[in-house]
C-alpha positions in Angstrom: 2.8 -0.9 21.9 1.4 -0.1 18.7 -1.1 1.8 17.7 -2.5 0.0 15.0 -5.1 -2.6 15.7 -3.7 -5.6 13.3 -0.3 -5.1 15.0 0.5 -6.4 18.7 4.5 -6.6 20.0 5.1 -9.2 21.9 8.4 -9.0 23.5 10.6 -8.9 20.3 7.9 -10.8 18.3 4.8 -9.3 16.3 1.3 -10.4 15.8 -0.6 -9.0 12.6 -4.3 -9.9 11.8 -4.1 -10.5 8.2 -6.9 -10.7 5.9 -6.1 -12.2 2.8 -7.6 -12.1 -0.9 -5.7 -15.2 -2.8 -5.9 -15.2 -6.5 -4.5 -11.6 -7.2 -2.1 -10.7 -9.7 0.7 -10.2 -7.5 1.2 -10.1 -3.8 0.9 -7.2 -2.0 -0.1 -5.3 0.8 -3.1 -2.9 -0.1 -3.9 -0.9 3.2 -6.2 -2.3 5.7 -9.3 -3.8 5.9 -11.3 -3.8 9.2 -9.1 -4.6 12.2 -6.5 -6.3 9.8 -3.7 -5.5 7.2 -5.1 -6.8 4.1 -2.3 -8.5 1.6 -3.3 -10.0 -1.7 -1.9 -13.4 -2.8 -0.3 -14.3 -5.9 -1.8 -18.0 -5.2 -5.1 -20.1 -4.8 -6.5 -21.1 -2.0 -6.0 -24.4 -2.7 -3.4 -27.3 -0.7 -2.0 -24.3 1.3 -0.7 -22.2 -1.5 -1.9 -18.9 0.0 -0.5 -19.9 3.4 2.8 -20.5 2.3 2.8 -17.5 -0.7 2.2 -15.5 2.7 4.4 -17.6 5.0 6.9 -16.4 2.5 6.1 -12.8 1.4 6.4 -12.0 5.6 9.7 -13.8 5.7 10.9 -11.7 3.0 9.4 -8.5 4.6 10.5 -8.5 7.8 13.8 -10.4 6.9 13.5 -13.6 9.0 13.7 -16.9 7.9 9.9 -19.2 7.2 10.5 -20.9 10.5 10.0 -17.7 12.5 6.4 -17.2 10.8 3.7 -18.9 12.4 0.0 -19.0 11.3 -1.8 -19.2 14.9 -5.3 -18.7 13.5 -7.4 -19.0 10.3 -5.5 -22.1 8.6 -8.8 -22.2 6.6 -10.1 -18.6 6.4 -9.3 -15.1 4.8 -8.3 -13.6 8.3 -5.6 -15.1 9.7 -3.6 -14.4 13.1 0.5 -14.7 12.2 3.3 -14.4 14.8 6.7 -13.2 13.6 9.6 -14.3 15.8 12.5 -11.8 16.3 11.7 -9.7 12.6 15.1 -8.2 11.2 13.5 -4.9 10.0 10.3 -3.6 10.2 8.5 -1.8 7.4 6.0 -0.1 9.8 9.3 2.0 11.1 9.8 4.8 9.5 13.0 5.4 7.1 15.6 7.6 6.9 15.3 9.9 4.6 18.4 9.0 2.4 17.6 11.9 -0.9 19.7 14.3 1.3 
């Protein structure tokens, strides 16, 4: 189990509270705010753009494809509950060091 308080493994799968801030300049993860990983969105928050900017930005980050991200919670609203089926990599783990 993790540590962190946005992060929750679920036998092979992960669920992150996510608040988001859509209309940034780029998407991005930016630490975290209250009990949730704050990302800003490249997109408004208008016919789902923000949804799917994130749908997508998690696919690419834990290298799974868009059907194994699921928004659970907060369809509507800037915190958001996401489940992540079977993630390929995990940027929370910590990398080798590969200067040596």
């Amino acid at each position: 189990m993790s540590a962190c308080a946005w992060l929750r493994e679920l036998d092979g799968d992960l669920r992150l509270t996510i608040y988001v801030q859509p209309s940034a300049k780029k998407t991005e993860v930016c630490g975290v705010y209250r009990d949730a990983l704050k990302i800003k969105l490249a997109a408004p928050p208008v016919d789902g753009k923000a949804n799917e900017t994130l749908r997508r930005f998690l696919a690419e980050t834990f290298a799974v494809p868009m059907r194994n991200i699921m928004l659970e919670r907060g369809q509507n609203a800037r915190q958001k509950t996401i489940l992540i089926h079977a993630p390929a990599q995990r940027p929370d783990w910590a990398r080798p060091d590969s200067s040596a």
